[in-house]
C-alpha positions as CSV (number, residue, x, y, z in Angstrom):
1,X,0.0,0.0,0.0
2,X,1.3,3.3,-1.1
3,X,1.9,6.1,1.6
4,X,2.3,9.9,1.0
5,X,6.4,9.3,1.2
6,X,6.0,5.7,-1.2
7,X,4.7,8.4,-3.7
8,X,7.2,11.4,-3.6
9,X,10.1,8.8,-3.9
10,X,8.2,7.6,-7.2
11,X,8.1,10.7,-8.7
12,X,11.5,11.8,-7.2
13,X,13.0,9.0,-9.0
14,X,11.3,9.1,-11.9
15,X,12.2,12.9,-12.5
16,X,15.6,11.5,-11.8
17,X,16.4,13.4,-8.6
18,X,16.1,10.8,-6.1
19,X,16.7,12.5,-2.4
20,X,15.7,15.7,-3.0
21,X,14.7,18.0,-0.4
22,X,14.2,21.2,-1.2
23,X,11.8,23.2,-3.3
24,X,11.2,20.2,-5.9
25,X,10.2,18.2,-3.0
26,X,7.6,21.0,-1.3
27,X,6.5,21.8,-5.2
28,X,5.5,17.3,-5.5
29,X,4.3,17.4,-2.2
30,X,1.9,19.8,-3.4
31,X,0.8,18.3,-6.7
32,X,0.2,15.1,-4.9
33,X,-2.5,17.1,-3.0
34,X,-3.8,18.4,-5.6
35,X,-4.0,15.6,-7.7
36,X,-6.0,13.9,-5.1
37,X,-8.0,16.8,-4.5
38,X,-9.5,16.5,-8.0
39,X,-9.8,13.5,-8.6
40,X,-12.1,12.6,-5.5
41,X,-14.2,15.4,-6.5
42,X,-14.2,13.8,-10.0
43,X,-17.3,11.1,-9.9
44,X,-19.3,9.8,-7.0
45,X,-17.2,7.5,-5.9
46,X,-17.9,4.8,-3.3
47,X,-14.7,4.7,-1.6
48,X,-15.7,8.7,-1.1
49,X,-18.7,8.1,0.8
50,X,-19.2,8.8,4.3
51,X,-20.4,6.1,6.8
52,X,-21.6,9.1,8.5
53,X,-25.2,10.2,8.9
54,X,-25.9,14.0,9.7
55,X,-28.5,15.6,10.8
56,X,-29.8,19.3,10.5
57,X,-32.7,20.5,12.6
58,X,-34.6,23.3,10.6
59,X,-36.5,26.3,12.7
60,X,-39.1,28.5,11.3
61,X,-37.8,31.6,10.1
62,X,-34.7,30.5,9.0
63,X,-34.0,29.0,5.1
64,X,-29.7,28.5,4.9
65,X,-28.4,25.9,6.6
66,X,-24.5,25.2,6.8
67,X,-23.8,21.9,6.7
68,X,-20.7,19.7,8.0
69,X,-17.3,20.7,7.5
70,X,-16.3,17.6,4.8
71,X,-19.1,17.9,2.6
72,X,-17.9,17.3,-0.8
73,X,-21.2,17.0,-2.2
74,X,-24.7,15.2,-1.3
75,X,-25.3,11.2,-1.5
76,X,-28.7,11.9,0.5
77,X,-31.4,14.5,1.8
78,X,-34.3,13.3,3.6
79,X,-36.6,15.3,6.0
80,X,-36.9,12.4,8.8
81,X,-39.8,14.3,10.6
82,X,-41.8,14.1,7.8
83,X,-40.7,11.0,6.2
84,X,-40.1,12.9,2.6
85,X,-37.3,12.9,0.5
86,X,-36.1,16.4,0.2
87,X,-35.7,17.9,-3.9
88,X,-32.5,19.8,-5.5
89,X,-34.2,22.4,-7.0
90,X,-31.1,24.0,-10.1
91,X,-31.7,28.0,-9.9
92,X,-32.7,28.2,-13.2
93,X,-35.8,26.8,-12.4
94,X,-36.4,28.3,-9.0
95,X,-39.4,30.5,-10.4
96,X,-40.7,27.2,-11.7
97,X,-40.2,24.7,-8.8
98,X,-43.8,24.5,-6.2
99,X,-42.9,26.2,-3.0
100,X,-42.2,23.6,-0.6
101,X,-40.5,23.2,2.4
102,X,-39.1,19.9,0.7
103,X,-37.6,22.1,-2.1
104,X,-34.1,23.5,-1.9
105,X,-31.4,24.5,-3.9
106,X,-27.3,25.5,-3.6
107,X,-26.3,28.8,-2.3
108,X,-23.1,30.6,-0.9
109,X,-21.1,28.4,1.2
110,X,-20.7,29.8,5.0
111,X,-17.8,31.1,6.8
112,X,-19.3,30.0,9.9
113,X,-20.6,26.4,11.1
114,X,-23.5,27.9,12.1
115,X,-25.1,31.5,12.2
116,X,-26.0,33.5,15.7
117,X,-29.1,32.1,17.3
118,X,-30.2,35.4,17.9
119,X,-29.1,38.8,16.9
120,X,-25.8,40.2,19.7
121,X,-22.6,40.5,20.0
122,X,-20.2,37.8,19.4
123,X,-17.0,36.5,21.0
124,X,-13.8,35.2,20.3
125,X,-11.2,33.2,22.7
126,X,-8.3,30.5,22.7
127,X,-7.6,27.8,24.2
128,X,-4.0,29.0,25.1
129,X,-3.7,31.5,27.7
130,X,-0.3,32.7,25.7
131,X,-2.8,34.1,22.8
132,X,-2.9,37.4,24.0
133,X,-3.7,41.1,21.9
134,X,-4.1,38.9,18.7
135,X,-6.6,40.2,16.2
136,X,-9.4,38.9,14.4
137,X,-11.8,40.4,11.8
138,X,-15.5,39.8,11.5
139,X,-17.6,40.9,8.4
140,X,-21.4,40.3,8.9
141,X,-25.0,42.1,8.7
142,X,-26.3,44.4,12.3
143,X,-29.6,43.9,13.4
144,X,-30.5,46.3,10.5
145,X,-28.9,44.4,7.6
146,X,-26.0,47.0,7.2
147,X,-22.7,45.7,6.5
148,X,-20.4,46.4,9.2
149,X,-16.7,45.1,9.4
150,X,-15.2,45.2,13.3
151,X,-11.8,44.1,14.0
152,X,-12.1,41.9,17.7
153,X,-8.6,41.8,19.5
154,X,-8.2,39.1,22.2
155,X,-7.5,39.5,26.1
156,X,-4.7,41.3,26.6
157,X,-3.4,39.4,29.8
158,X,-5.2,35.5,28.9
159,X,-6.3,34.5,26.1
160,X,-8.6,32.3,27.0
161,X,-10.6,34.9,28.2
162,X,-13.2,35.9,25.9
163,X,-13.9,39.0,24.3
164,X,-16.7,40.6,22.8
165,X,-17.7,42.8,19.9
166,X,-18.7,46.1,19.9
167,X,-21.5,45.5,17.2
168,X,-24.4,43.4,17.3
169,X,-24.9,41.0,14.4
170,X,-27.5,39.1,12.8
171,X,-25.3,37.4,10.2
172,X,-21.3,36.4,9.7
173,X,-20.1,37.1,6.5
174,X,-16.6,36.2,6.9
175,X,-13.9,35.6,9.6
176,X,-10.4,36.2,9.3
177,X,-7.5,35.7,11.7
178,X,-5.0,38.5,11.0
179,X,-2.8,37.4,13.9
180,X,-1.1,33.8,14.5
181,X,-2.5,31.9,17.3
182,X,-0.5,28.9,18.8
183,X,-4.0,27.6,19.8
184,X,-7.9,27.1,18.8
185,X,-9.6,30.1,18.3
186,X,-13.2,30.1,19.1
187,X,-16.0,32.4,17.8
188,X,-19.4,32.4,19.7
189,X,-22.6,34.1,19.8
190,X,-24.4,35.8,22.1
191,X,-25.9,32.6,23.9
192,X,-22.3,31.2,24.1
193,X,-23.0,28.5,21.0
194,X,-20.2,27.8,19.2
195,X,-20.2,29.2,15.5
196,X,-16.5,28.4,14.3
197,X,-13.4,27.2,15.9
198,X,-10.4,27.9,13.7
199,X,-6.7,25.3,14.5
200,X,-3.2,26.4,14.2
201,X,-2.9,26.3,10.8
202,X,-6.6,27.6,9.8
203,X,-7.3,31.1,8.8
204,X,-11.1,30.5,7.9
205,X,-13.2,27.5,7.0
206,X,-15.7,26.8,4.0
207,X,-19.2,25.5,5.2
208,X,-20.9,24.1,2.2
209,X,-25.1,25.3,2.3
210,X,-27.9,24.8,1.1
211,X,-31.5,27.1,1.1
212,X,-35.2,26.0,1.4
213,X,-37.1,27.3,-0.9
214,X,-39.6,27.9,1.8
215,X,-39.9,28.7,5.5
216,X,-40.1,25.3,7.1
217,X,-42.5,27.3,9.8
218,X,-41.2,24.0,12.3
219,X,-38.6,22.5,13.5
220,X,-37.6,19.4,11.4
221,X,-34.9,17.1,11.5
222,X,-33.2,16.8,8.0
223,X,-31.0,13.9,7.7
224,X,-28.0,13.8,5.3
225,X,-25.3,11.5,3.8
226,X,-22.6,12.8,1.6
227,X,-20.0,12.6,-0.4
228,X,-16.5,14.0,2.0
229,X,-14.0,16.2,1.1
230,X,-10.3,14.0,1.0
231,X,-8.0,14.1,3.6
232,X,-4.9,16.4,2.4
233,X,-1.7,14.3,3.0
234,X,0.7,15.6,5.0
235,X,2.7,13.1,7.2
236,X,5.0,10.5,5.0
237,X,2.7,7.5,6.2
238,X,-0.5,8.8,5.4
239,X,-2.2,7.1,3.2
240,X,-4.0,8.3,0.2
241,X,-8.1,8.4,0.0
242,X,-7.8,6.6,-3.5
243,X,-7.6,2.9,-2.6
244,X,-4.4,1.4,-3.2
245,X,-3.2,0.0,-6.0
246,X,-5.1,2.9,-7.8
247,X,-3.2,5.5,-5.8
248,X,-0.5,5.2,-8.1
249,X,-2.6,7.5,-10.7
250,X,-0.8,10.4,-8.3
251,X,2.4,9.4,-9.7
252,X,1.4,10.3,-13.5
253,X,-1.1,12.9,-12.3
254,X,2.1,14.6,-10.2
255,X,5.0,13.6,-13.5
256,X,2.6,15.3,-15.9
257,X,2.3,18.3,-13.4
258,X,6.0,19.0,-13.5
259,X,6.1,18.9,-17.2
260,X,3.5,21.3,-17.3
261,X,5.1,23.5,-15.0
262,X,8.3,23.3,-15.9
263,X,7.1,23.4,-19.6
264,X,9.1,20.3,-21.2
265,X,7.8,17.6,-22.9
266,X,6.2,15.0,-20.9
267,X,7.1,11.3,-21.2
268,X,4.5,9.3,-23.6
269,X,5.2,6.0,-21.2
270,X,3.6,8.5,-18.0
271,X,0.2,9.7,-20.3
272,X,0.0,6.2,-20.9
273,X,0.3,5.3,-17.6
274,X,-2.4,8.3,-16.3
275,X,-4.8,6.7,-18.7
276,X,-4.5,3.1,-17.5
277,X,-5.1,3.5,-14.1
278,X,-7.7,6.1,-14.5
279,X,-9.7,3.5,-16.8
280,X,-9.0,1.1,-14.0
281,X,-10.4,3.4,-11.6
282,X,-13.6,3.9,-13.0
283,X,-14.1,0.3,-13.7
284,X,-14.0,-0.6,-10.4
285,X,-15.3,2.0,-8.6
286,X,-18.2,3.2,-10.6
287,X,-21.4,2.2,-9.5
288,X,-24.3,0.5,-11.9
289,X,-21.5,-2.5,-13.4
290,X,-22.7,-5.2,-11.9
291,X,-25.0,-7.5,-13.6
292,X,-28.6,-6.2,-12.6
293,X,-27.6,-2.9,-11.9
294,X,-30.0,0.2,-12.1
295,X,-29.1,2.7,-14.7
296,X,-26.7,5.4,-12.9
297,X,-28.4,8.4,-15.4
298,X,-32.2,8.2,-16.7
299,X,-33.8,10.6,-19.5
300,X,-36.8,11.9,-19.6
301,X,-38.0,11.5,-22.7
302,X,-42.0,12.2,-22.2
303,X,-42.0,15.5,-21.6
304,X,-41.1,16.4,-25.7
């Protein structure tokens, strides 16, 4: 089985500059990522879908909903309370669709996991006392839809201590950390819920979301199974979301990269190669081969 280092030492080699460390080596470390980034976001594949079940809990009033952090796209929507399968509705045909609570469509993802429960201030904190005088920016709507940016700095003696805004808002546009915290920061609302926590390394987070086309008017709970987002590789034994053997498609994927970026002529051997294993790939792992299968696609062909 193929691990993050198994593949840099393929390509290393096969560039021939086996032990490099430096730039070359952060530059393939990179492609690798990307590589994998695409391709998991490429079909519905199985090996991409989560065991997990989530679950949202609508409330009248309220049509956008963030959902969970690895969403890569949906598998399953289904309103639970009412026992009804819940309908992508494209936004060319919004004007079209009937007005349901059951009908939704995609909108702008979130900044935040979820909104304030109420319109007030908001507050930020770490979990490590040594984050002290470190700023944060919030973008988001007052309680009278204006726009209003506020930089929030944290304690100046313990950073775990929260602090609050100034301004009252109604909804978080964006979050940015402008300063580098050793710990988590954490932004809450005014009821103390936790909107976003933010690591080390994270400046701001993408919450994918989708919109009702109606007020739900009660609280339901939508259940949801997805499609998740891969896991980027960054210690020399992880191991790849793409099931081994066909991991090795990140060797061609990251070869051809190089070429590209280095503009020289690219081996025929490694296009070859790409194409093999990314025909292998989608023999194996797309759904609707097996003998009885249902059709993966359907046409409607009454409606001409």
């Amino acid at each position: 089985m193929l691990t993050f280092k198994d593949i840099q030492d393929q390509v290393l080699l096969l560039w021939d500059n086996p032990g490099e460390t430096g730039n070359l080596l952060t530059l393939i470390k990179d492609f690798i990522n990307d590589s994998q980034d695409l391709r998991c976001a490429q079909q519905r594949w199985s090996f991409m879908r989560s065991e997990e079940l989530y679950t949202i809990t609508t409330a009248s009033g309220q049509l956008s909903y963030p959902l969970a952090e690895d969403v890569q796209r949906l598998h399953r929507f289904y309103n639970a309370t009412e026992e009804r399968k819940m309908i992508e509705v494209p936004v060319r045909e919004y004007y079209d669709a009937p007005l349901t609570k059951y009908h939704w469509h995609w909108t702008k993802p979130s900044p935040v996991a979820a909104q304030p429960s109420t319109t007030g201030t908001i507050s930020i904190l770490s979990n490590q006392s040594g984050d002290t005088s470190k700023n944060v920016i919030i973008r988001g709507l007052d309680g009278s839809d204006v726009i209003t940016t506020e930089t929030i700095t944290s304690n100046g003696s313990n950073g775990t201590t929260p602090v609050s805004s100034s301004t009252s808002y109604k909804k978080i546009l964006k979050v940015t950390k402008s300063g580098t915290f050793t710990g988590t920061l954490t932004v809450r609302d005014n009821a103390g819920n936790t909107m976003l926590s933010l690591g080390t390394a994270d400046y701001g987070k993408n919450y994918a979301q989708i919109k009702l086309l109606k007020d739900p008017e009660q609280a339901d709970t939508i259940e949801y199974a997805t499609y998740r987002k891969p896991v980027k590789l960054s210690d020399n034994n992880d191991i790849p979301d793409i099931p081994d053997p066909f991991s090795r498609i990140l060797i061609w994927d990251t070869l051809l990269a190089l070429c590209a970026y280095d503009e020289v002529q690219p081996q025929p051997v490694w296009i070859q190669k790409q194409r093999e294993w990314e025909q292998r790939l989608q023999q194996t792992f797309l759904e609707g081969q097996t003998p009885g299968a249902r059709a993966r696609y359907m046409k409607d062909v009454t409606s001409r």
